[in-house]
C-alpha positions as CSV (number, residue, x, y, z in Angstrom):
1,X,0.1,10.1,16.2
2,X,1.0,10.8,12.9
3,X,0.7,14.5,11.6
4,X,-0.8,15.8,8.2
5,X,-0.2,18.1,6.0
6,X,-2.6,20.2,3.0
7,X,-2.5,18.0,0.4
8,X,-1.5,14.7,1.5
9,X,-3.3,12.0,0.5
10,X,-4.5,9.9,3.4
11,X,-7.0,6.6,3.6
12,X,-10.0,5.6,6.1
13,X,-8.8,3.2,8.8
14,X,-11.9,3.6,11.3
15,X,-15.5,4.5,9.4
16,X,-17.9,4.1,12.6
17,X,-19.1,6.3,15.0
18,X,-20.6,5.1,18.5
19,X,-24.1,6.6,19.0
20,X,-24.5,8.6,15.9
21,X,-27.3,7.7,13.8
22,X,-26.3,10.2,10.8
23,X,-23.9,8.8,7.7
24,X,-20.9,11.4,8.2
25,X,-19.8,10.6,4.5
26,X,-16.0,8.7,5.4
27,X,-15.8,5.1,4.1
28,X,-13.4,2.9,5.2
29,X,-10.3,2.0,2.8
30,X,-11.5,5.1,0.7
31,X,-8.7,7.6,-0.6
32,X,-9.1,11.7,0.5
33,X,-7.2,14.5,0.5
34,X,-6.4,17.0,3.5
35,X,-7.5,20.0,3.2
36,X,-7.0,21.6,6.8
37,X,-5.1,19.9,9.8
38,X,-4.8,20.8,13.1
39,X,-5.9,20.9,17.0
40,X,-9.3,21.6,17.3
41,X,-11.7,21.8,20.6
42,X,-15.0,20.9,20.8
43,X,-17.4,21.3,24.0
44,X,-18.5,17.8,23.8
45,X,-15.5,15.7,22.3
46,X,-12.7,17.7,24.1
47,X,-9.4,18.8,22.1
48,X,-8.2,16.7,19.7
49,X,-5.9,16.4,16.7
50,X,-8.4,16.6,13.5
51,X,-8.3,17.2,9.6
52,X,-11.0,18.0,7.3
53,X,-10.9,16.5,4.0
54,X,-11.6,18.3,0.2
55,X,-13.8,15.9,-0.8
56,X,-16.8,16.1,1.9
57,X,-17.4,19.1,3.3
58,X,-19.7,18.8,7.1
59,X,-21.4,22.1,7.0
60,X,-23.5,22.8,10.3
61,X,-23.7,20.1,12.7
62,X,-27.0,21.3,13.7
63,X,-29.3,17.9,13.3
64,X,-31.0,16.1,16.1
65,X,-27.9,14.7,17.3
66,X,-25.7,17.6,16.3
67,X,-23.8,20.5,18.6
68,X,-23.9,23.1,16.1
69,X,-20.1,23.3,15.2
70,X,-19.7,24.0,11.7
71,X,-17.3,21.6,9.3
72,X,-16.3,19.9,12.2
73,X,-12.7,18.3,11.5
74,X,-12.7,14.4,11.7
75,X,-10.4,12.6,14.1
76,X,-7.3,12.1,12.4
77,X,-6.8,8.7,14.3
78,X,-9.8,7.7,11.6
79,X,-7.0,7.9,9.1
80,X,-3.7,7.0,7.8
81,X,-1.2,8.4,5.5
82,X,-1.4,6.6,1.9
83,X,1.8,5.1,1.2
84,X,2.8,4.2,-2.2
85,X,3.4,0.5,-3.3
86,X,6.6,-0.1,-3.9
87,X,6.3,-3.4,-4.6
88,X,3.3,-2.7,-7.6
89,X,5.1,0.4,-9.1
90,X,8.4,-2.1,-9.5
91,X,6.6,-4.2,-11.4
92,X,6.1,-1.8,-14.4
93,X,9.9,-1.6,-14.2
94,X,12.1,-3.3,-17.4
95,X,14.8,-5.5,-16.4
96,X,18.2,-4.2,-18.0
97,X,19.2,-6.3,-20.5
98,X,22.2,-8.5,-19.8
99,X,25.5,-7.8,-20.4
100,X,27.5,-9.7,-23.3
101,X,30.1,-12.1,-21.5
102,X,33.3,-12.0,-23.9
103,X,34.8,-15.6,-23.5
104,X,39.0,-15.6,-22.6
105,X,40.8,-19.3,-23.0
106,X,41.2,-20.8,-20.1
107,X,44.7,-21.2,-18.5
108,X,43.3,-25.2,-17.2
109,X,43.3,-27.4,-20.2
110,X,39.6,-29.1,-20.6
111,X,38.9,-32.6,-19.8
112,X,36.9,-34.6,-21.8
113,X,34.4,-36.8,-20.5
114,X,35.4,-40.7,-21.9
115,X,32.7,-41.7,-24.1
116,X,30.2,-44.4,-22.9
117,X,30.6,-48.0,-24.4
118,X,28.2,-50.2,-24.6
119,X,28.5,-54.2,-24.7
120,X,26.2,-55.7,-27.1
121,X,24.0,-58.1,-26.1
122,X,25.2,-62.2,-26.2
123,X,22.3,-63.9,-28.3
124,X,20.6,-66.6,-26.6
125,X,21.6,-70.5,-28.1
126,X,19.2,-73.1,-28.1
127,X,20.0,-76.2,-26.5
């Protein structure tokens, strides 16, 4: 299990929640940012390793299906840590520009190719 830090950016793996009726904000694929990480214990859901997130913040849980814990952390297995793109950030990237080859004669003397002949054609005699 990956740990988080305050300010890391991290992204939505897992968005559903069995037998909860009520929208608890997180989209899947979506982009947050930590803003508190840590163990936390709940009566119902046991101990687990959670983070809450500076964009949504839960308030009370105290609706019909709540248990009155207030800005409940979500599981962090629900997210990942964003990782950059390598591969896209590259592609802004210049190529250097080449480097001007300065020709030396060659110790090996060159050899020509012989030149191609051609035989022309015999013209056809009538008979």
């Amino acid at each position: 299990m990956p740990t988080f830090h305050v300010g890391q950016k991290v992204v939505c793996i897992n968005d559903r929640f069995k037998n909860v009726s009520i929208d608890q904000g997180i989209r899947k694929g979506q982009i947050y940012t930590v803003r508190w990480a840590g163990n936390y214990r709940h009566y119902v859901d046991g101990d687990f390793y959670g983070i809450k997130l500076m964009e949504l913040h839960r308030g009370n849980d105290d609706g019909p299906e709540g248990y009155g814990a207030v800005d409940m952390p979500f599981r962090a297995s629900r997210f990942r840590p964003l990782v950059s793109d390598r591969i896209k950030s590259m592609l802004g990237m210049k190529a250097p520009p080449p480097k001007k080859v300065v020709s030396k004669p060659s110790m090996i003397p060159s050899v020509r190719a012989k030149p191609r002949v051609v035989t022309p054609e015999r013209e056809k005699e009538d008979v």
